[in-house]
LOBA-255448 format. One record per atom (N, C-alpha, C): residue in three letters; x, y, z. Coordinates in Angstrom, 1 decimal. Each point is the difference from the previous one (the first is absolute). Example, Ala and Ser with C-alpha at 12.3 -4.5 7.8 and 13.67 -1.06 7.14 Angstrom:
// LOBA-255448
residu	u	v	w
ala	13.2	-5.7	7.8
ala	-0.9	1.2	0.0
ala	0.9	1.2	0.0
ser	-0.4	1.1	-0.7
ser	0.9	1.1	0.0
ser	-0.8	1.1	0.8
// end
This chain:
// LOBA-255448
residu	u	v	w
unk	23.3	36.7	-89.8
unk	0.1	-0.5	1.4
unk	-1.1	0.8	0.7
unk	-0.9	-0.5	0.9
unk	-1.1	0.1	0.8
unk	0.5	0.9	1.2
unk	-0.6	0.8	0.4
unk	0.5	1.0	0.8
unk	-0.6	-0.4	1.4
unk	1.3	-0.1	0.8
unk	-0.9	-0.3	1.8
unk	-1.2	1.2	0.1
unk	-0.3	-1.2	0.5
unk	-1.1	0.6	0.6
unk	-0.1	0.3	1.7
unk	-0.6	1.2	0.1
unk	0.5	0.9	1.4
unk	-1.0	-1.6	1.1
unk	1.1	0.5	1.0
unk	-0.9	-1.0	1.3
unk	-0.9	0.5	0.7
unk	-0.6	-0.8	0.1
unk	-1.2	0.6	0.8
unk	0.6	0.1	1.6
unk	-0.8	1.1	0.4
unk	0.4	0.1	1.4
unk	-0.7	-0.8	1.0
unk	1.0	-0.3	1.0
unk	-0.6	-1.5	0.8
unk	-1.1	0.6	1.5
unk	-0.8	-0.9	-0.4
unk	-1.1	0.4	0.9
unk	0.5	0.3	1.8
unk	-0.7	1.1	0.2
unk	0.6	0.2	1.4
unk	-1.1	-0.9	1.3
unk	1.2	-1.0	0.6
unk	-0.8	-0.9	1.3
unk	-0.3	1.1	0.8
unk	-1.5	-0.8	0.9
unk	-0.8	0.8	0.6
unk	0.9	0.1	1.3
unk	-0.5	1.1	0.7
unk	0.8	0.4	0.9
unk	-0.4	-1.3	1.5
unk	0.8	-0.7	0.3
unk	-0.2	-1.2	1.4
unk	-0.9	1.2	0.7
unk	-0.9	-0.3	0.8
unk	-0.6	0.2	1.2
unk	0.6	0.1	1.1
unk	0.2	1.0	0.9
unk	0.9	0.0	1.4
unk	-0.9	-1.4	0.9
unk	1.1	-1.2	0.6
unk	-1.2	-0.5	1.0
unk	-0.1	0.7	0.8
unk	-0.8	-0.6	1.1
unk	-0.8	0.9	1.2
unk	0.7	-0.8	1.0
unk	0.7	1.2	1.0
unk	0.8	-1.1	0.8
unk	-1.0	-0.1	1.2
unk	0.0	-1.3	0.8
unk	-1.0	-0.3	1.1
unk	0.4	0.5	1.1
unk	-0.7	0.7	0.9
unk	0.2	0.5	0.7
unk	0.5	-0.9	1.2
unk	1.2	0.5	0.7
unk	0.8	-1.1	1.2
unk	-1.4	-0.3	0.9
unk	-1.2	0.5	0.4
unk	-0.4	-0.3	1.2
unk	-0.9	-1.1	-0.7
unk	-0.3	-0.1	-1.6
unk	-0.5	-0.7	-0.3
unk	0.7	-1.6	-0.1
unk	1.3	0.3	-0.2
unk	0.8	-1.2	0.5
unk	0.5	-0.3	1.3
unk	-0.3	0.6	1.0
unk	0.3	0.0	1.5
unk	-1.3	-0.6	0.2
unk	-1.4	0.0	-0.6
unk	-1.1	-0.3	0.6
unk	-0.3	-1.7	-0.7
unk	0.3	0.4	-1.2
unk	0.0	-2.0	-0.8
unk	1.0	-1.0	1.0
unk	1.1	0.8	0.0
unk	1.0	-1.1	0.4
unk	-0.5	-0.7	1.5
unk	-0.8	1.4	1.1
unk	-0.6	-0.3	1.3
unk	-1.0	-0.9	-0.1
unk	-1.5	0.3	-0.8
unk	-0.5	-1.4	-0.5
unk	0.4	-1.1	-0.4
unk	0.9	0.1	-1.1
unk	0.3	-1.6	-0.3
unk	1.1	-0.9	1.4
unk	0.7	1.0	0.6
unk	0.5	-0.2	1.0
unk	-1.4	-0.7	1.4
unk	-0.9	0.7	0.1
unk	-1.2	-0.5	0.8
unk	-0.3	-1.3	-0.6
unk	0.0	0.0	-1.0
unk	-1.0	-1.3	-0.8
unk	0.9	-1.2	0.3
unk	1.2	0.2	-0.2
unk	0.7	-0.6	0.6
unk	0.5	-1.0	0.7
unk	-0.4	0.4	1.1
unk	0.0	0.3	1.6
unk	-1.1	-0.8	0.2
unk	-1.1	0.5	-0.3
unk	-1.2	-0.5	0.0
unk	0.0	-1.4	-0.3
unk	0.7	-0.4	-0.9
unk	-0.7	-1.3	-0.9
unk	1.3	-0.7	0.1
unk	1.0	0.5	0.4
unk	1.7	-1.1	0.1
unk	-0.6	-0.6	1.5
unk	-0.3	0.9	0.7
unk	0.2	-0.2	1.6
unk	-0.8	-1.0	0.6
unk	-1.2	-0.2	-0.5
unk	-0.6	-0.8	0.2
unk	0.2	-1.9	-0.4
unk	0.8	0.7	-1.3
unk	0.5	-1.2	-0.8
unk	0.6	-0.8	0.6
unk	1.4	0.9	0.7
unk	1.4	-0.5	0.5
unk	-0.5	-0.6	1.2
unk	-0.6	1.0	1.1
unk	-0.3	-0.9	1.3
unk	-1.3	-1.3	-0.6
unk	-0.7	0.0	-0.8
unk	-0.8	-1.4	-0.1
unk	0.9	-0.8	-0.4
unk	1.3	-0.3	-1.0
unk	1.1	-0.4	-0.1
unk	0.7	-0.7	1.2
unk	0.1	1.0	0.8
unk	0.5	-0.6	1.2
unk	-0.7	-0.6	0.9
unk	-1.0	0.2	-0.1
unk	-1.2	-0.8	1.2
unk	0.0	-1.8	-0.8
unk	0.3	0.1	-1.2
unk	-0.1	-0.9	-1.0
unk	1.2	-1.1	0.1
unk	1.0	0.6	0.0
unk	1.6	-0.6	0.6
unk	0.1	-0.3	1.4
unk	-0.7	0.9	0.6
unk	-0.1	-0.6	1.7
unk	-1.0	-1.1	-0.1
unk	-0.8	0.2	0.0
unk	-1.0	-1.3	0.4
unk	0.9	-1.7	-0.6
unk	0.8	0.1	-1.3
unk	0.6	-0.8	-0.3
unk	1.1	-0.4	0.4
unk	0.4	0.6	1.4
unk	1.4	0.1	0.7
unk	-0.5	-1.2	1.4
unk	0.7	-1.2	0.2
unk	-0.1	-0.5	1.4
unk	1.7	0.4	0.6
unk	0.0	0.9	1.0
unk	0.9	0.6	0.7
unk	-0.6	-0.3	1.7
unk	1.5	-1.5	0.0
unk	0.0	-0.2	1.4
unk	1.4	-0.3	0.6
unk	0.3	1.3	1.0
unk	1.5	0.4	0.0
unk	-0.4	-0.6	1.6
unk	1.1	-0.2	0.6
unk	-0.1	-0.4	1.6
unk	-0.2	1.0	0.4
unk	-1.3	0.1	0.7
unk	-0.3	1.3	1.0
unk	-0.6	-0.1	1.2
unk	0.0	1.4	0.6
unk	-0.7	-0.2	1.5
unk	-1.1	-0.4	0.3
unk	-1.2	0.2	-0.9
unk	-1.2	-0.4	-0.1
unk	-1.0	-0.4	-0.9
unk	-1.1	-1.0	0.0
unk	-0.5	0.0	-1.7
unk	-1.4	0.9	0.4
unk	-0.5	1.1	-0.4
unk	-1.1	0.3	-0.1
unk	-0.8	-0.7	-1.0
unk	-1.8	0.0	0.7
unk	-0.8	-0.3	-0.9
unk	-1.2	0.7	-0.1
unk	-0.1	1.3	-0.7
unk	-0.8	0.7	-0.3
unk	-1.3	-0.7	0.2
unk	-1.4	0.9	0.6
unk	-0.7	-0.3	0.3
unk	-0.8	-0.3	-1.2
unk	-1.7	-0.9	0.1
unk	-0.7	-0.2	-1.1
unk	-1.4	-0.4	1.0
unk	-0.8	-0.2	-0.6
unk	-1.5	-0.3	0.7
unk	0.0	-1.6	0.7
unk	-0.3	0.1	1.0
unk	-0.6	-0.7	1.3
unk	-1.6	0.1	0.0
unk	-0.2	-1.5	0.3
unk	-1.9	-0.3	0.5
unk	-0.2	-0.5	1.2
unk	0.4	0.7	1.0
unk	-0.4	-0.5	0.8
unk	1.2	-0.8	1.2
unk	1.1	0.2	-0.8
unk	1.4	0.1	0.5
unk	0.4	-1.7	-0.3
unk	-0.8	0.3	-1.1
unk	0.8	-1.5	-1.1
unk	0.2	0.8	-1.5
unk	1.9	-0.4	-0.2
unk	0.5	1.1	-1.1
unk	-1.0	-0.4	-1.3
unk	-0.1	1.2	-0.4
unk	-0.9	-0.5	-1.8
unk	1.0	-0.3	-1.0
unk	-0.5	-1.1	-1.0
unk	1.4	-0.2	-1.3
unk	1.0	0.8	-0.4
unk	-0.3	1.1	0.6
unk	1.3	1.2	-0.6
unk	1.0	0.1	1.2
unk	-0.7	0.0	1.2
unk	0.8	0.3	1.1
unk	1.0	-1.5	0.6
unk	-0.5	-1.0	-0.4
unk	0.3	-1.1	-0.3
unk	1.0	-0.7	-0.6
unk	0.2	0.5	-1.2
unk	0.5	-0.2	-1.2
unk	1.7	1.1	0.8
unk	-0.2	1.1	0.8
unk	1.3	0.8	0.0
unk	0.2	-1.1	1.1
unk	-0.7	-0.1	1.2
unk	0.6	-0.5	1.1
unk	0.8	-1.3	-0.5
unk	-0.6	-1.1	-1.2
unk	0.5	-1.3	0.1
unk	1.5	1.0	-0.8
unk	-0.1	0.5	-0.5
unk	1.6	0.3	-0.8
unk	0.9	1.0	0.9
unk	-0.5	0.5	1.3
unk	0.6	0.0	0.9
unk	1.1	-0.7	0.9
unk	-1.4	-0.9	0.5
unk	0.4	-1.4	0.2
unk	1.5	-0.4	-0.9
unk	-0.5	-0.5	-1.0
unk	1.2	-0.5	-1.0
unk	1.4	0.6	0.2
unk	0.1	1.7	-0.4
unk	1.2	0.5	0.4
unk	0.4	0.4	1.8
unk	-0.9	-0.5	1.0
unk	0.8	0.0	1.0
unk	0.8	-1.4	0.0
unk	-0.8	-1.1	-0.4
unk	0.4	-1.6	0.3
unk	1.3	0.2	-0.7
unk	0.7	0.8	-1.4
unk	1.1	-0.2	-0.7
unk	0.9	0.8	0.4
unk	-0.2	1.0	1.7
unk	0.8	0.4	0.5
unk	0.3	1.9	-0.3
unk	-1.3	0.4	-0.8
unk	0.2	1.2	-0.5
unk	-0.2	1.0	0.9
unk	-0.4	-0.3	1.0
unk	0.3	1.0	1.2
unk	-0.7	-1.2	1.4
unk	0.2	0.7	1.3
unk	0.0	-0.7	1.1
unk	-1.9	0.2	0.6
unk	-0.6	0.5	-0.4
unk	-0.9	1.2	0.7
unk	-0.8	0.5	-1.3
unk	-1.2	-0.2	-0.1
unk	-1.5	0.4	-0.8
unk	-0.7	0.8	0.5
unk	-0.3	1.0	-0.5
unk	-1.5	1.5	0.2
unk	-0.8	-0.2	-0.7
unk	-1.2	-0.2	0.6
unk	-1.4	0.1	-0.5
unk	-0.5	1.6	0.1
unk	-0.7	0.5	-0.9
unk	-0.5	1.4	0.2
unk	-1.1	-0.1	-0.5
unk	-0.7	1.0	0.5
unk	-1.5	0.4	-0.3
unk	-1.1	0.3	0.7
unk	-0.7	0.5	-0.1
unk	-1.0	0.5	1.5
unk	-1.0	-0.5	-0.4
unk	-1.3	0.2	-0.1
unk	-1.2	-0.7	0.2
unk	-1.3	1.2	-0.6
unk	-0.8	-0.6	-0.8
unk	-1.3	0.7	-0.7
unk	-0.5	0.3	1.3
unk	-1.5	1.4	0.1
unk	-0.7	0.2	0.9
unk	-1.3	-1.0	0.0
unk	0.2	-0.7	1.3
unk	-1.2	-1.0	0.4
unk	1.2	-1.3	-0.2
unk	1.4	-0.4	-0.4
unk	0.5	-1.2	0.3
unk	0.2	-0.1	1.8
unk	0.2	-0.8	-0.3
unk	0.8	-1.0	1.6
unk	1.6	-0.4	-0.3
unk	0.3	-0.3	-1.0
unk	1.2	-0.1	-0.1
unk	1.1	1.2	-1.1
unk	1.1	0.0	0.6
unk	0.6	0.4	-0.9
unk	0.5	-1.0	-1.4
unk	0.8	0.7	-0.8
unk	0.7	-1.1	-1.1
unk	1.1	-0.3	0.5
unk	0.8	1.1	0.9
unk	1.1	-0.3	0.5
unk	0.0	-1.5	1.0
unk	-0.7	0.7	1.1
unk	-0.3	-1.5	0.9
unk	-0.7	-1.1	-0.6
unk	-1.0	0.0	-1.3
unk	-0.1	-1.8	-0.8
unk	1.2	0.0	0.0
unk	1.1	1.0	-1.2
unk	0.8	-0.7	-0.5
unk	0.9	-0.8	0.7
unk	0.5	0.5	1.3
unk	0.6	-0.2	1.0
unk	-0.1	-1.7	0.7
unk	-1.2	0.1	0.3
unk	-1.1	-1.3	0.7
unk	0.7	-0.9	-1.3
unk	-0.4	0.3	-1.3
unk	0.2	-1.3	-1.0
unk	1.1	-0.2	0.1
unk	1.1	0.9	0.0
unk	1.7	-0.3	-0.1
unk	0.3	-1.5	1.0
unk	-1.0	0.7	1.6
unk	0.6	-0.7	0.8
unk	-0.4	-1.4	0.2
unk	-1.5	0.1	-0.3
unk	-0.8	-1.1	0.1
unk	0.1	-1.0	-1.0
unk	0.1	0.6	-1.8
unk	0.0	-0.8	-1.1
unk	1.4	-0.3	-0.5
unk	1.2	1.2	0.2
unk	0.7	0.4	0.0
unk	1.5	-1.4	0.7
unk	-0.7	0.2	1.3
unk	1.0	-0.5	1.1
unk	1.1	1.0	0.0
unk	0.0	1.5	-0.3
unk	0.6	1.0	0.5
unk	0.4	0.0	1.5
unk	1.1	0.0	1.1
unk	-0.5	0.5	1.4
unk	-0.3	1.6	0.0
unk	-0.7	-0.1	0.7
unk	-0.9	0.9	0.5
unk	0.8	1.3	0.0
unk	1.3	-0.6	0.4
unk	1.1	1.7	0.3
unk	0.6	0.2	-0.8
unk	0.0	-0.6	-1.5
unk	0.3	0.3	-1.2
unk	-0.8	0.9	-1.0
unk	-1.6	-0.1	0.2
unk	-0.7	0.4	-0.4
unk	-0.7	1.6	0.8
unk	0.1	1.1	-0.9
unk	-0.5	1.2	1.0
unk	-1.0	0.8	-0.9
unk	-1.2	0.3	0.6
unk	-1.1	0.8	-1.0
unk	0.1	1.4	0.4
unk	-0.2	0.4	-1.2
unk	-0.2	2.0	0.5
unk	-1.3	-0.2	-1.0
unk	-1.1	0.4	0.9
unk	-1.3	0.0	-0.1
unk	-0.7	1.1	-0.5
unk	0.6	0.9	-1.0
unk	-0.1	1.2	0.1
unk	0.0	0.8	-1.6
unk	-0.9	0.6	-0.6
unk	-0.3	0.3	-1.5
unk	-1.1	-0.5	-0.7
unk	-0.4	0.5	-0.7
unk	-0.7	-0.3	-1.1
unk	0.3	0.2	-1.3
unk	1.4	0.4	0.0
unk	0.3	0.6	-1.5
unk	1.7	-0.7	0.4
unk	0.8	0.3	-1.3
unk	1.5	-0.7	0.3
unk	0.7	1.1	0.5
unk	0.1	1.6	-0.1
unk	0.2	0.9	0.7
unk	-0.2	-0.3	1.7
unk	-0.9	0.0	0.4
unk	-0.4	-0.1	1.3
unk	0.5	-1.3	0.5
unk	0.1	-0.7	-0.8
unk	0.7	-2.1	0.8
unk	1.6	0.5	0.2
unk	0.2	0.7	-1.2
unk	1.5	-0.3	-0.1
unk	0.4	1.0	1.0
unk	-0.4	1.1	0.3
unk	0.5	1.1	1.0
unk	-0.1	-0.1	1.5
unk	-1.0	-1.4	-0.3
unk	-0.1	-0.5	1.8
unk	1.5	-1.6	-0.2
unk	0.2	0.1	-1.1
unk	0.8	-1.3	-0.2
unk	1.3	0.8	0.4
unk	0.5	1.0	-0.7
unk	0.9	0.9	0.5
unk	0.1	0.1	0.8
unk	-1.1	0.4	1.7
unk	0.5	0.3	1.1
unk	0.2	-1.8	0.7
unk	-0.3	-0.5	-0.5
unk	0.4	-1.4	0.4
unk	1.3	-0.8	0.0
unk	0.2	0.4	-1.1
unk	1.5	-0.1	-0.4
unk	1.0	0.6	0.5
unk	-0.2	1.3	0.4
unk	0.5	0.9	1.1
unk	0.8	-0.8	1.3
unk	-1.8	-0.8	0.2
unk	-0.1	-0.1	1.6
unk	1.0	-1.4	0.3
unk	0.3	-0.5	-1.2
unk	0.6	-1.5	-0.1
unk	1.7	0.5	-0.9
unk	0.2	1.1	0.2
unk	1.3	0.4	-0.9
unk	-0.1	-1.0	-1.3
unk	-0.7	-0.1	-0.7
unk	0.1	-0.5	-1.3
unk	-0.1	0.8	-1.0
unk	1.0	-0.1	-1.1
unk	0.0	1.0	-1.4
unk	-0.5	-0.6	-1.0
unk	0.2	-1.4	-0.4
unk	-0.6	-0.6	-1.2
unk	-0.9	-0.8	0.0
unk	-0.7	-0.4	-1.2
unk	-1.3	-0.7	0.1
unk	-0.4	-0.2	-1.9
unk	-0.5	-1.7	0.3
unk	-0.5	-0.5	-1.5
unk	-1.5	0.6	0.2
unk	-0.3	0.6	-0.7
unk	-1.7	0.2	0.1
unk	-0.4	-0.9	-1.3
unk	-1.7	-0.8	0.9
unk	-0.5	-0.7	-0.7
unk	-2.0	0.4	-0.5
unk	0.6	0.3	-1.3
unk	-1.4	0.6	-0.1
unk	-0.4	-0.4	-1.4
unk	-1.2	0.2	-1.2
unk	0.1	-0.3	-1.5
unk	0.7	0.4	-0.2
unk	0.6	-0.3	-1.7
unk	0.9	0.3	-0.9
unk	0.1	1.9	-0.1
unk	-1.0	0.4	-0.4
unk	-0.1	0.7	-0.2
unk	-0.2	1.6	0.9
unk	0.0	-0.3	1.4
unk	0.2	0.6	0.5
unk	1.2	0.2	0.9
unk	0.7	-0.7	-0.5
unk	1.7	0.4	0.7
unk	1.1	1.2	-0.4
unk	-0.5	0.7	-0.9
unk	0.9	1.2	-0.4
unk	-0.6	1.1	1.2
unk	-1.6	0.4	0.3
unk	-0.5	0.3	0.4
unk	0.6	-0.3	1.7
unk	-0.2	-1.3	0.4
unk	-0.1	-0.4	1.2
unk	1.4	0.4	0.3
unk	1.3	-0.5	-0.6
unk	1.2	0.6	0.4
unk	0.2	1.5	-0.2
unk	0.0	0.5	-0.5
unk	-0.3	1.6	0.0
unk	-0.3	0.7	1.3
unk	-1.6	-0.8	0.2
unk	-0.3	0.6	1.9
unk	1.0	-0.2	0.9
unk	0.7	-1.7	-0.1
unk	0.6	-0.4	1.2
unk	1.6	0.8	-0.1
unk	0.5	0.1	-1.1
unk	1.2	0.5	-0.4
unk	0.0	2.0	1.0
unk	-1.4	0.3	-0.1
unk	0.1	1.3	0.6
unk	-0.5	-0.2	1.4
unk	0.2	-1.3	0.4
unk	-0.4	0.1	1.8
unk	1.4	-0.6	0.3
unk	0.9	-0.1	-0.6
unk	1.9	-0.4	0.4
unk	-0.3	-1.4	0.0
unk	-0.7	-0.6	-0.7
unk	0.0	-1.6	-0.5
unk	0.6	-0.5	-1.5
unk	1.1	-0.9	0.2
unk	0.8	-0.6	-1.1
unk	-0.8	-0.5	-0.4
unk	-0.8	-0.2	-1.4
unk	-0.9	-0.8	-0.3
unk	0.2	-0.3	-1.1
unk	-0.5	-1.9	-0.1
unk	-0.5	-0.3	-1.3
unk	-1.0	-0.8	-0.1
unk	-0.2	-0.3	-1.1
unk	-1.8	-0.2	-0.3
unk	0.2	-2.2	-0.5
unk	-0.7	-0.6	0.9
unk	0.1	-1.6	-0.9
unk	-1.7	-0.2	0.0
unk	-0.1	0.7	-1.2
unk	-1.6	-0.6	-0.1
unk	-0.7	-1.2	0.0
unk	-1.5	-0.1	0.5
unk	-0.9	-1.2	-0.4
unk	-0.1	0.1	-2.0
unk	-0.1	-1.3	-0.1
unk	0.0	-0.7	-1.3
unk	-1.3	0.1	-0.5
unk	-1.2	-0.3	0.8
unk	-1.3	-0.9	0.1
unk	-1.2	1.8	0.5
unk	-1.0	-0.4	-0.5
unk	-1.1	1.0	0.3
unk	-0.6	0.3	-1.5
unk	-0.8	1.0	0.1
unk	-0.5	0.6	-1.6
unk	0.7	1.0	-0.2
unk	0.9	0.5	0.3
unk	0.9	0.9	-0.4
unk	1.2	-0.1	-0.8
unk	-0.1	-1.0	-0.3
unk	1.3	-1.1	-1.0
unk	-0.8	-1.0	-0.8
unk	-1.7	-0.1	-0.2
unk	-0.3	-0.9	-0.5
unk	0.0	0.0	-1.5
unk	-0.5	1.2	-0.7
unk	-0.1	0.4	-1.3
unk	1.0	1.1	-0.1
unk	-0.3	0.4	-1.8
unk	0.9	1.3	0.6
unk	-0.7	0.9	0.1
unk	-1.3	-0.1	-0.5
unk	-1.2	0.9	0.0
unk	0.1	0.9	1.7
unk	0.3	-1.0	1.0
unk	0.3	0.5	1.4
unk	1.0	0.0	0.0
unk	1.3	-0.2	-0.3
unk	1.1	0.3	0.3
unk	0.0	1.4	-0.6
unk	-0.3	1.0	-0.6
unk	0.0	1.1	-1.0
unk	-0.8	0.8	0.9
unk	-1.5	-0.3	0.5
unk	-0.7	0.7	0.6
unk	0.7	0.1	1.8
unk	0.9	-1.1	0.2
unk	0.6	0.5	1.5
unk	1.1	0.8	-0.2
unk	0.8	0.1	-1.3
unk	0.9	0.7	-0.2
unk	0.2	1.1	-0.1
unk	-1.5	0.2	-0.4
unk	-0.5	1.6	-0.4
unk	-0.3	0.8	1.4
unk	-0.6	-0.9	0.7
unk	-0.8	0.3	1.6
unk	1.5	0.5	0.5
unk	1.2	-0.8	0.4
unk	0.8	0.0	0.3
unk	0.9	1.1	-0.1
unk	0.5	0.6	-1.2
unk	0.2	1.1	-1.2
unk	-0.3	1.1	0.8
unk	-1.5	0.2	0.1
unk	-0.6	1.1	0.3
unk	0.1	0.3	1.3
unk	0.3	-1.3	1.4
unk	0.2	0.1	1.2
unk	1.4	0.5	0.2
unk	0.8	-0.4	-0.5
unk	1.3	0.4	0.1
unk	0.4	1.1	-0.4
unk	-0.7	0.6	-0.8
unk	0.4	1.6	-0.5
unk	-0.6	1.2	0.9
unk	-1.4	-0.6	0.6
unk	-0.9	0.5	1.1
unk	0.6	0.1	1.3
unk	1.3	-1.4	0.4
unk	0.9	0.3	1.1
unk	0.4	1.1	-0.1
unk	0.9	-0.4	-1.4
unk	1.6	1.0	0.1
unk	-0.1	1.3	-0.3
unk	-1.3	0.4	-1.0
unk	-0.2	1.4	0.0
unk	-1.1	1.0	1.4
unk	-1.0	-1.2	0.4
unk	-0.6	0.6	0.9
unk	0.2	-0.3	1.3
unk	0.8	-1.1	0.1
unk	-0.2	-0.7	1.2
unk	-0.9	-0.4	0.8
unk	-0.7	-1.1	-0.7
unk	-1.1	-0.5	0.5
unk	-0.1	-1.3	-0.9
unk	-0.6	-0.8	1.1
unk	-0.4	-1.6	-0.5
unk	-1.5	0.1	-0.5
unk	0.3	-1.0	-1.2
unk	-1.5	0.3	-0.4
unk	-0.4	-1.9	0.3
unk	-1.3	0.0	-0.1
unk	-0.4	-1.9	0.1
unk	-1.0	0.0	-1.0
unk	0.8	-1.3	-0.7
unk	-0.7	-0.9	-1.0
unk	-0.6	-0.9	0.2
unk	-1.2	-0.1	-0.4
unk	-0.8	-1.3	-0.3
unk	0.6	-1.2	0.8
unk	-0.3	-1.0	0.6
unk	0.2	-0.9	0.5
unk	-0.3	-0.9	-1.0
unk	1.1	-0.9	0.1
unk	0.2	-1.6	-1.1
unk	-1.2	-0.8	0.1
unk	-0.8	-0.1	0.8
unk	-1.0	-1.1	0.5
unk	-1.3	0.6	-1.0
unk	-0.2	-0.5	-0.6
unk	-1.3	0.5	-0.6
unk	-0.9	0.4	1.0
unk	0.0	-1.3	1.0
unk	-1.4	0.4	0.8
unk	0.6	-0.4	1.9
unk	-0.5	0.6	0.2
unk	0.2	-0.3	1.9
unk	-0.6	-0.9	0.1
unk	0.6	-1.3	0.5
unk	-0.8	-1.2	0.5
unk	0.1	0.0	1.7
unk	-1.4	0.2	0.6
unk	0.0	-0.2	1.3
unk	0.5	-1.3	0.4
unk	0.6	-0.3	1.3
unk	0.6	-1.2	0.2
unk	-0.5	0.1	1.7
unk	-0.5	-1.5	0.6
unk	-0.4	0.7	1.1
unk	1.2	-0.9	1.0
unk	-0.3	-0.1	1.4
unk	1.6	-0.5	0.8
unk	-0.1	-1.6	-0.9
unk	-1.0	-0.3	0.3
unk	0.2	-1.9	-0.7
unk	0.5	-0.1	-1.0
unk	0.0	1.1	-0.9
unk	0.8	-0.5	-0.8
unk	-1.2	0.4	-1.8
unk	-1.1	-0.2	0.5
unk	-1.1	-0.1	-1.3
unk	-0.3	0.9	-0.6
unk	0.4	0.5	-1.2
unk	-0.4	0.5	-0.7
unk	-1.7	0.7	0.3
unk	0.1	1.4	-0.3
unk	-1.5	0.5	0.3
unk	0.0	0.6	-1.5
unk	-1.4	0.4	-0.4
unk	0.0	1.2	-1.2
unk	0.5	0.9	-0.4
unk	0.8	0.1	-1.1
unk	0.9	0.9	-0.4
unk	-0.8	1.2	0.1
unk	0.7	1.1	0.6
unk	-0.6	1.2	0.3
unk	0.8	1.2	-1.4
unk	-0.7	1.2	-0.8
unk	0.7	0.7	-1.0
unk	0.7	0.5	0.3
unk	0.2	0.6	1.1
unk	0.9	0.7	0.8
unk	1.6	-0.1	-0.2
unk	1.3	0.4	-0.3
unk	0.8	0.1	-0.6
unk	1.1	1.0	0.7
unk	0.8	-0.8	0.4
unk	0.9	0.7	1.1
unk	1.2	0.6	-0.8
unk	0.4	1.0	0.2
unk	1.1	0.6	-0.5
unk	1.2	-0.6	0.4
unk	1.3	-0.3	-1.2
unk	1.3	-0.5	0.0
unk	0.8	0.5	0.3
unk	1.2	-0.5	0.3
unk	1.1	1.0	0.3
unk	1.2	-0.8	-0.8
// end
């Protein structure tokens, strides 16, 4: 009989490596960046989100008044944009959505008219508004400045709420201002303009928009975008068309 044979002795495993533990500030400082990054890149998301769901919102509650955010005037004949709000103005006073219309806006250096007082004139003249239904605050060049003179207005007439009529895309924005001058607001946007026509511009006003609204609420300040009209068309009292001039009036 064959004699065991002795065992070999079992190889000894190598000794594990201690890990290296990370130092807490190094995880106090990751977590603060990706926390920034965050922030950075949600926040802009969520409010273009919302500017995105507002513009798609028509909100028209019975109220005190309809504002119509100001837009470029030639000569104190409204241009297609300024046009386009007053006719959907129009619309929701005639269905009873409030008693009483605000025109707002002040006037470029070297006009003769405001946008407030066109818009006003068209309510009453094209309109068939009476005259004591319709009230202009003549006053801004930015939607900060319309709406803070719209505020003392509203004051002066004890009214709290109000449809504001402005693009799609500027109603998260536009109620924001009026909401902090003690105005109940909601937004029934125009349909019609280049700011709804592709989405190529629907994306680039949303973006404009985005960045105005975050410029309010963090710095408080109105910023102004590009005007809808490609080009400023002079218009003279008769009515005729003159040469489009480049010139490019800032929106609100």
């Amino acid at each position: 009989m064959p004699e065991p044979q002795p065992e070999e002795p079992a190889a000894e495993e190598p000794e594990a490596r201690p890990r290296r533990r990370r130092s807490p500030w190094f995880t106090i400082s990751l977590s603060i960046v990706l926390g920034l990054l965050a922030t950075v890149v949600l926040t802009p998301l969520t409010v273009g989100a919302r500017v995105w769901y507002q513009g798609r919102q028509d909100e028209r509650p019975r109220s005190d008044a309809i504002i119509v955010l100001g837009a470029a005037q030639y000569n104190g004949v409204p241009s297609p944009t300024l046009k386009w709000r007053l006719q959907h103005a129009l619309d929701l006073y005639r269905h009873g959505v409030a008693p009483a219309i605000v025109t707002v806006g002040g006037k470029a250096p070297g006009d003769n008219y405001t946008e407030a007082g066109s818009g006003r004139t068209w309510l009453i003249e094209k309109g068939g508004v009476p005259a004591a239904k319709v009230f202009a605050v003549p006053v801004g060049r930015d939607t900060l400045e319309s709406l803070q003179a719209v505020g003392r207005e509203f004051d002066r007439h004890h009214w709290k709420s109000a449809v504001i009529v402005t693009d799609p895309w500027h109603g998260l924005r536009s109620k924001k201002m009026a909401a902090d001058q003690g105005i109940e607001a909601a937004a029934s946007p125009t349909r019609s303009g280049p700011s709804v026509q592709t989405r190529d511009t629907q994306f680039n006003y949303i973006v404009r928009e985005t960045g105005g609204y975050l410029s309010y609420v963090l710095l408080g300040k109105s910023v102004q975008v590009p005007d809808e009209t490609a080009k400023r068309i002079r218009i003279d009292p008769s009515g005729t068309p003159a040469a489009p001039s480049s010139s490019v009036s800032p929106s609100r």
